[in-house]
N, CA, C and O of each residue as an XYZ file, in Angstrom:
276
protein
N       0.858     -1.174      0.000
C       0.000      0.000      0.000
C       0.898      1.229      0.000
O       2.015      1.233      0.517
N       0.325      2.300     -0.629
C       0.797      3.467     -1.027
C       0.241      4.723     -0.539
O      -0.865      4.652     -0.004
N       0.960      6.167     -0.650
C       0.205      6.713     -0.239
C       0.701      7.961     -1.121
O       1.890      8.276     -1.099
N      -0.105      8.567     -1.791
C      -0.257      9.842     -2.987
C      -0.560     10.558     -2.621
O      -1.678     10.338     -2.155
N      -0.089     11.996     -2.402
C      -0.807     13.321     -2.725
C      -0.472     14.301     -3.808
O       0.653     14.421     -4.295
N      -1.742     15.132     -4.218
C      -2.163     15.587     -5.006
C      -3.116     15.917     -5.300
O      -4.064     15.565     -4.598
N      -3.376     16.793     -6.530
C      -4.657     17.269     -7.037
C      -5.483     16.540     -7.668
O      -4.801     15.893     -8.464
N      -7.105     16.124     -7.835
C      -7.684     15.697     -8.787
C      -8.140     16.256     -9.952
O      -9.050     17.083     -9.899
N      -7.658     15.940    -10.976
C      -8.455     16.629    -12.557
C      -9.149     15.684    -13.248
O      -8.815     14.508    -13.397
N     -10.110     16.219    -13.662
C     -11.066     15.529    -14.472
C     -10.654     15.777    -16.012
O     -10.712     16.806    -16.685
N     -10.248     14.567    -16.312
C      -9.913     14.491    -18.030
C     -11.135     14.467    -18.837
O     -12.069     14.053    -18.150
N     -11.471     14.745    -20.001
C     -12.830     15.020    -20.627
C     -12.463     13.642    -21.751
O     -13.511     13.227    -22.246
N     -11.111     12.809    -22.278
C     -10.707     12.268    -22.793
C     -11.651     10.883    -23.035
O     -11.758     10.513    -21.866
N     -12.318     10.001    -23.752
C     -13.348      9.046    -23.894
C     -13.661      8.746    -22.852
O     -13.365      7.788    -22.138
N     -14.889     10.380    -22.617
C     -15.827      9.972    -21.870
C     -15.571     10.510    -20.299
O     -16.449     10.390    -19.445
N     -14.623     10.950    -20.097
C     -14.272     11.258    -18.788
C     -13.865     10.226    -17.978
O     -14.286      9.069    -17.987
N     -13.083     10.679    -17.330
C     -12.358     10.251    -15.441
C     -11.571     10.711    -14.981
O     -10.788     11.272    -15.748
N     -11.376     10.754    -14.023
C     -10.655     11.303    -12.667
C      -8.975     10.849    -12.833
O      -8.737      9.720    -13.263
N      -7.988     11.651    -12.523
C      -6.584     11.463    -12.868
C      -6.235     12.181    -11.275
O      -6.841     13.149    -10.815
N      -4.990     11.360    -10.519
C      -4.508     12.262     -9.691
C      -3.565     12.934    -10.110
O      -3.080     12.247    -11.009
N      -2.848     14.097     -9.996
C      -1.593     14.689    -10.229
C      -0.646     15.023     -9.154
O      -0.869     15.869     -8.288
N       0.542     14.235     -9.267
C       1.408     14.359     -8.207
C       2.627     15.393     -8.515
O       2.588     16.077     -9.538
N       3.504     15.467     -7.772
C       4.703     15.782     -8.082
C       5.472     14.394     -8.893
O       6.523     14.466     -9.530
N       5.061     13.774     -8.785
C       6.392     12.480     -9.369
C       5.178     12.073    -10.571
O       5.041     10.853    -10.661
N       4.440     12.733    -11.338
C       3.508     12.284    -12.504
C       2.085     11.970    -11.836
O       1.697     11.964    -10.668
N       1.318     11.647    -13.372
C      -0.104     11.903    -13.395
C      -0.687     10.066    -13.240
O      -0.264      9.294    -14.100
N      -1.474      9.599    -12.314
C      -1.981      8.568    -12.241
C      -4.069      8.839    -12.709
O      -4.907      9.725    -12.547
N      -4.021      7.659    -13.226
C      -5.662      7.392    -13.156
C      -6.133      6.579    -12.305
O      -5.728      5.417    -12.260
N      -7.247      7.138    -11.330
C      -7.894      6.571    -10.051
C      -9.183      6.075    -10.718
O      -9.950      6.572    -11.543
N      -9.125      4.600     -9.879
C     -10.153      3.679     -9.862
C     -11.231      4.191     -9.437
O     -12.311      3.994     -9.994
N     -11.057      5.029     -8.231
C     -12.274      5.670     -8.060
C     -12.077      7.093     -7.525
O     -10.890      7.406     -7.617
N     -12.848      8.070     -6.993
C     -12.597      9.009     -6.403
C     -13.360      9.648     -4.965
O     -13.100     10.552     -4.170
N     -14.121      8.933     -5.082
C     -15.342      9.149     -3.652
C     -16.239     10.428     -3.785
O     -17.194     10.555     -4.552
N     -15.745     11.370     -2.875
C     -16.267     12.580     -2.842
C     -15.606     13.593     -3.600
O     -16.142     14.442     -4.311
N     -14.635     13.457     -3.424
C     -13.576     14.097     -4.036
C     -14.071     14.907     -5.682
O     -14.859     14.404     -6.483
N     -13.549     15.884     -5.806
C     -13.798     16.573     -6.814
C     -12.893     17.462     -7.460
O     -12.116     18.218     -6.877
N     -13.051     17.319     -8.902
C     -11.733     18.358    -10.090
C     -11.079     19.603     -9.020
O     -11.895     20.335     -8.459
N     -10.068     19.743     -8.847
C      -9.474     20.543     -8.651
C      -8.983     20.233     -6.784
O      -7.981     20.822     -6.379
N      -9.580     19.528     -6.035
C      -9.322     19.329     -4.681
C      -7.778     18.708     -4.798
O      -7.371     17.967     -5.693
N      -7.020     19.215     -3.640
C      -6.061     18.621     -3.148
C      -6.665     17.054     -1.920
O      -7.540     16.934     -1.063
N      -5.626     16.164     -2.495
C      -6.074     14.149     -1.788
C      -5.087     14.059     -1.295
O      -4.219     14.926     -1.399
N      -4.956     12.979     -0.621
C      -4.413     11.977      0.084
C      -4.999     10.992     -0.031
O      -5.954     10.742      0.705
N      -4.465      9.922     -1.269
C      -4.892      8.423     -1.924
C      -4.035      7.405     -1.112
O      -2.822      7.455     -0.912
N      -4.840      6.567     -0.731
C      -4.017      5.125     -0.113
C      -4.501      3.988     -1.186
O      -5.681      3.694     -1.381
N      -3.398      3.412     -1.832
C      -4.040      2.494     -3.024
C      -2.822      1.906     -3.513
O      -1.808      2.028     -2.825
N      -2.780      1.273     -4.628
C      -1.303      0.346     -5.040
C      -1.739      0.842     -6.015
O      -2.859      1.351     -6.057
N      -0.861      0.782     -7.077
C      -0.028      1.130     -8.440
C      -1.056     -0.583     -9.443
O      -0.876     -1.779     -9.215
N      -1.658     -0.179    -10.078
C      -2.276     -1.815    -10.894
C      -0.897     -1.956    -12.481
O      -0.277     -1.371    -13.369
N      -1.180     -3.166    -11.820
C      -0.033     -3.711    -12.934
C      -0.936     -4.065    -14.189
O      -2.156     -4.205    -14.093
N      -0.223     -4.200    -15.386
C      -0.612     -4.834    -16.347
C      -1.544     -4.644    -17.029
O      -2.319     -3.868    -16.470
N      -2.034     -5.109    -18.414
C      -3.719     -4.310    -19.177
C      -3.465     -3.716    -19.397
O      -2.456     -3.284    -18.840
N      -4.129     -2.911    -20.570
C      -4.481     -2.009    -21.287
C      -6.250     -1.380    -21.238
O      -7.254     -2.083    -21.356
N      -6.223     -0.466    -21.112
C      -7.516      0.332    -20.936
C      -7.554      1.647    -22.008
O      -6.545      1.882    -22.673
N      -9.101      2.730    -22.186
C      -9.302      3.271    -23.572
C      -8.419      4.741    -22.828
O      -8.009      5.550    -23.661
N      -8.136      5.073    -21.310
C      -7.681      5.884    -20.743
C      -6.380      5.934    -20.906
O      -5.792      5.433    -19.947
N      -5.609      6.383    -21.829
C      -4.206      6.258    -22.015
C      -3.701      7.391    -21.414
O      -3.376      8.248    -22.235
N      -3.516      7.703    -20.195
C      -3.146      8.940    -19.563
C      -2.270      8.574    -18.161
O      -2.195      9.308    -17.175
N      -1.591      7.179    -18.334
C      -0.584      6.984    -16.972
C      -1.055      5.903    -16.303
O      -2.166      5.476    -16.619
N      -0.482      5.414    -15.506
C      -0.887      4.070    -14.559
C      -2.098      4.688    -13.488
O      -2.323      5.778    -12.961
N      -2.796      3.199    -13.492
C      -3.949      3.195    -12.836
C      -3.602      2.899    -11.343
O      -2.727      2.086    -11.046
N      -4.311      3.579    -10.436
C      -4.158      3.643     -8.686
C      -5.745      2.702     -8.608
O      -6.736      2.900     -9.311
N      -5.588      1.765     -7.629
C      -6.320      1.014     -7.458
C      -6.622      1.746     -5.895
O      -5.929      1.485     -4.912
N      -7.773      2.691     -5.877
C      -8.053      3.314     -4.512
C      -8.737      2.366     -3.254
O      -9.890      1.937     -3.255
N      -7.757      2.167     -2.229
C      -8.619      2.196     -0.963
C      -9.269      2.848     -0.270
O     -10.223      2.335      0.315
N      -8.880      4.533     -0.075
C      -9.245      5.388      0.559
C      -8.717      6.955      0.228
O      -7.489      7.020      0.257
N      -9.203      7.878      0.005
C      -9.299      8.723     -0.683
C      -9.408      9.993      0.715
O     -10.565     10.027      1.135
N      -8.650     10.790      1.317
C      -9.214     12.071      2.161
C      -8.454     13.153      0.951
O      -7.576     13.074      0.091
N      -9.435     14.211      1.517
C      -9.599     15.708      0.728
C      -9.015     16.340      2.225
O      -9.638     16.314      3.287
N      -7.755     16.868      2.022
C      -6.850     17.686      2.455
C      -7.558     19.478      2.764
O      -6.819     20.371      3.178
């Protein structure tokens, strides 16, 4: 388990989803909770290995828990 902070942006890219942005690069979150475009997080989640998905915008964070800073 991991732990990320950063901003959330909402990509408009097929269809939309949620991307965190860190200092060390941009991840795509499995989920986001409450959380909303532009809030500063604190993500607890692992890094997902492997696959291909239509979101080509960085490795996917497999979220456990999500607080808004």
């Amino acid at each position: 388990m991991a732990t990320f902070t950063g901003t959330v942006r909402k990509n408009d890219l097929e269809g939309g989803f949620f991307e965190l942005t860190t200092s060390s690069g941009t991840y795509r979150l499995s989920k986001h909770g409450k959380a909303s475009a532009g809030d500063k997080v604190e993500v607890e989640g692992e890094i997902e290995g492997g696959g291909f998905g239509i979101h080509m915008s960085g490795p996917s964070i497999k979220v456990s828990s999500i607080r808004v800073l």
